[in-house]
KOLKOLBA-37653 format. One record per residue (C-alpha): residue in one letter; x, y, z. Coordinates in nm, 4 decimals, decimal comma, m for minus. Example, Ala and Ser with C-alpha at 12.3 -4.5 7.8 and 13.67 -1.06 7.14 Angstrom:
! residues 2
<node resn="A" u="1,2300" v="m0,4500" w="0,7800"/>
<node resn="S" u="1,3670" v="m0,1060" w="0,7140"/>
This chain:
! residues 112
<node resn="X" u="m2,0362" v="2,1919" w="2,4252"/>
<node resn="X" u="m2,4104" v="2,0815" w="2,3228"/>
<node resn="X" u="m2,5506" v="2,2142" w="2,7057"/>
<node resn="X" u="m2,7794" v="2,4867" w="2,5293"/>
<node resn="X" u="m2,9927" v="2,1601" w="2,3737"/>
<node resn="X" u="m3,2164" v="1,9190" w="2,5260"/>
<node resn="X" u="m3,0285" v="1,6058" w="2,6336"/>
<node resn="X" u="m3,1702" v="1,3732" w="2,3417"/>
<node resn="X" u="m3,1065" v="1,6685" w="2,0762"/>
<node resn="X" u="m2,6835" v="1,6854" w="2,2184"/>
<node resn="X" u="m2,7243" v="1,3169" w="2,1834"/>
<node resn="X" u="m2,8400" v="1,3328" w="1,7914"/>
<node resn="X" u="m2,6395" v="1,5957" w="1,7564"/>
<node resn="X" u="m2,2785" v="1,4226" w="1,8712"/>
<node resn="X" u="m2,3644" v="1,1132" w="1,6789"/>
<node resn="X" u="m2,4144" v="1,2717" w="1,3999"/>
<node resn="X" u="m2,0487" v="1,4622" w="1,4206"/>
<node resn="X" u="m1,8600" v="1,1481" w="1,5145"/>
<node resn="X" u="m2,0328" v="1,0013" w="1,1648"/>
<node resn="X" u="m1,9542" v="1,2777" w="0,9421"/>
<node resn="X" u="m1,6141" v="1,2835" w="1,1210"/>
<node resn="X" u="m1,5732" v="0,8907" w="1,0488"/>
<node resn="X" u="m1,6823" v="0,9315" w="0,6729"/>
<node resn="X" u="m1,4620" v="1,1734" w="0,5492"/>
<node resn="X" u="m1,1889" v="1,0110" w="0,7181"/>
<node resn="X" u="m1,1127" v="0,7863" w="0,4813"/>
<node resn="X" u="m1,1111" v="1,0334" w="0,1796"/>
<node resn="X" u="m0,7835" v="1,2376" w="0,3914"/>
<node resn="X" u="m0,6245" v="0,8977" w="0,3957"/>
<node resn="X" u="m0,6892" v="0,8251" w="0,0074"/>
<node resn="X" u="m0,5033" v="1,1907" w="m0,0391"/>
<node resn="X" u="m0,2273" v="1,0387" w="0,1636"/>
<node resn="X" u="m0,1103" v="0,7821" w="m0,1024"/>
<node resn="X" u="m0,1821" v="1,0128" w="m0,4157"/>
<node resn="X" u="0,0611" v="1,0261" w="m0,6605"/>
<node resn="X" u="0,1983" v="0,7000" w="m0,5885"/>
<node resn="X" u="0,2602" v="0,3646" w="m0,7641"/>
<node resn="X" u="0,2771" v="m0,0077" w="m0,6994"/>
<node resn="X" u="0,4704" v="m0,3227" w="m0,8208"/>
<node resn="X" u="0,3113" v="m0,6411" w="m0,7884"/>
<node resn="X" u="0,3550" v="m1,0247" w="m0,9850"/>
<node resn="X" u="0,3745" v="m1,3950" w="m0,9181"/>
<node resn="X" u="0,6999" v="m1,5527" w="m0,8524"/>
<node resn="X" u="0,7404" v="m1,8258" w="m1,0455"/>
<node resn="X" u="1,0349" v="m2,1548" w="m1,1232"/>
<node resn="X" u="1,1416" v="m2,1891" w="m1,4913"/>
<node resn="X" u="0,9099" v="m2,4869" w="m1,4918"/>
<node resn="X" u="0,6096" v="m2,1632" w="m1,4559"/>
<node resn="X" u="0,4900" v="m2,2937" w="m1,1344"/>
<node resn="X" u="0,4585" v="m2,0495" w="m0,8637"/>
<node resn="X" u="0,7225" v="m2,0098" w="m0,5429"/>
<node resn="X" u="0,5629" v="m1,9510" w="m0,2127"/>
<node resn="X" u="0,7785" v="m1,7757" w="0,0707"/>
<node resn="X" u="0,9478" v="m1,5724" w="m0,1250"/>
<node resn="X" u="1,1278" v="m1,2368" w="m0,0068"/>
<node resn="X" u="1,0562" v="m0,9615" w="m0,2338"/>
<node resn="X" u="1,2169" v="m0,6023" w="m0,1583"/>
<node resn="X" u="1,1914" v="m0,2765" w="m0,3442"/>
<node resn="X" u="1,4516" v="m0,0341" w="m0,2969"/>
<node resn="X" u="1,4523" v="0,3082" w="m0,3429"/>
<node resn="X" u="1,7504" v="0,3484" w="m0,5666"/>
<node resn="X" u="1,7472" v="0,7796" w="m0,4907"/>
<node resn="X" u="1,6542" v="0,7452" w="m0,1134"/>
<node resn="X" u="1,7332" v="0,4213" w="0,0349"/>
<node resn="X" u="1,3738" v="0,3767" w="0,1369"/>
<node resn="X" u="1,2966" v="m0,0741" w="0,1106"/>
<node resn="X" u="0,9886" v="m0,2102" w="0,1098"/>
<node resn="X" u="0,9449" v="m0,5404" w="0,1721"/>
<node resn="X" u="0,6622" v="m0,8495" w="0,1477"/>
<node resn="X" u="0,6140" v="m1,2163" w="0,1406"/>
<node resn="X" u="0,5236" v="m1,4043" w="m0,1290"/>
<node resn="X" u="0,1528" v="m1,5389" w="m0,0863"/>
<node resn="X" u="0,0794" v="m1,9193" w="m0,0999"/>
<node resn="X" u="0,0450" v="m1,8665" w="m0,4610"/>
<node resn="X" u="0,3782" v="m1,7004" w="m0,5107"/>
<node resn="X" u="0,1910" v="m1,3265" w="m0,5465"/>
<node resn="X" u="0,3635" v="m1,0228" w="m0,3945"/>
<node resn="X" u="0,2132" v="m0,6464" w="m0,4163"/>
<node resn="X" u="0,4432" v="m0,3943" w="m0,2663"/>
<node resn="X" u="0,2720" v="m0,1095" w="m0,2325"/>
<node resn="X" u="0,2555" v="0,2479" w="m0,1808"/>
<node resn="X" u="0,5813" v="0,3733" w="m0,3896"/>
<node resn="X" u="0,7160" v="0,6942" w="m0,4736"/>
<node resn="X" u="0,7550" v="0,7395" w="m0,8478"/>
<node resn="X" u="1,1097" v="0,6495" w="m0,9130"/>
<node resn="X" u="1,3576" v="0,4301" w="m0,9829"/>
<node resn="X" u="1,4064" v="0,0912" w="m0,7814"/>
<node resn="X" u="1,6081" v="m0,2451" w="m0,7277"/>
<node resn="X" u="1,4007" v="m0,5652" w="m0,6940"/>
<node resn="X" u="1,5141" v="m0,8179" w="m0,4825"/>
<node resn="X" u="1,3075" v="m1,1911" w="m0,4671"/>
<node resn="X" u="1,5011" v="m1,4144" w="m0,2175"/>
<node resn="X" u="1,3633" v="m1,7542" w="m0,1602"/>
<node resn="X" u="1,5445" v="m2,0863" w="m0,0663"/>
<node resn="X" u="1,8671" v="m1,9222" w="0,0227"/>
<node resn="X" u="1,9260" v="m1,7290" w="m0,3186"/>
<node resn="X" u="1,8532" v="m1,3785" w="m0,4167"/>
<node resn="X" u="1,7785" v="m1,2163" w="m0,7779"/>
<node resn="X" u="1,7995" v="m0,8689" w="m0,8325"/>
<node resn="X" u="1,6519" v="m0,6635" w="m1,1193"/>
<node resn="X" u="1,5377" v="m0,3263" w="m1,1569"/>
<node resn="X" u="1,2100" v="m0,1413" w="m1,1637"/>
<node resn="X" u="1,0500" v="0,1827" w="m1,2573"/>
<node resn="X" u="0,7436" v="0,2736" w="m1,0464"/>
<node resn="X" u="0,5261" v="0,5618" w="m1,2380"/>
<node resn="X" u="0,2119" v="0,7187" w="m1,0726"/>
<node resn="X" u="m0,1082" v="0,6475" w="m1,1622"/>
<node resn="X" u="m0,2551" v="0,9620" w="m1,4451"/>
<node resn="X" u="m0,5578" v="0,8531" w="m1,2579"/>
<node resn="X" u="m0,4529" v="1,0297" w="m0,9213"/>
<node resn="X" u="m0,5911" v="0,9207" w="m0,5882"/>
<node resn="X" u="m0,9435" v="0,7985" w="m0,5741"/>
């Protein structure tokens, strides 16, 4: 591929294509994820302090699709990428679940 150069120029040469390659990779994964949205929040008791452990699932209510996280230590959940659309939130934690629904809207900012 790089024969017709001297053997330290091939070498330049190939490093410097495997770091433009690596660089711009992460701007086609960005593009990947454009369009979409995210729904995050602490879980907390009535008393306001926070539930670690939690379930928390976001179905798609048009496709099916679920996404699903824990709960952090501090009772935070981000689920995350969404389609726009509409979905069903479900928290379970301690043997019950509560369900409540959710709109996910892109970001007018686009991809970044």
């Amino acid at each position: 591929m790089l024969t017709n150069y001297p053997p330290k120029l091939s070498y330049y040469l190939a490093l410097c294509t495997v770091l433009f390659a690596t660089l711009i990779s992460p701007i086609h994964l960005l593009a990947q994820i454009g369009g979409s949205g995210s729904i995050q929040g602490t879980i907390t008791d009535p008393s306001a302090a926070t539930v670690p452990g939690g379930t928390v699932t976001a179905q798609n209510t048009a496709t099916g699709v679920k996404t699903t996280r824990q709960t952090t230590g501090a009772g935070v959940y981000v689920l995350s990428p969404l389609q726009p659309g509409e979905y069903t939130l479900r928290l379970t934690v301690d043997g019950q679940t509560y369900t409540q629904p959710a709109s996910v809207k892109p970001d007018p900012r686009g991809a970044r």
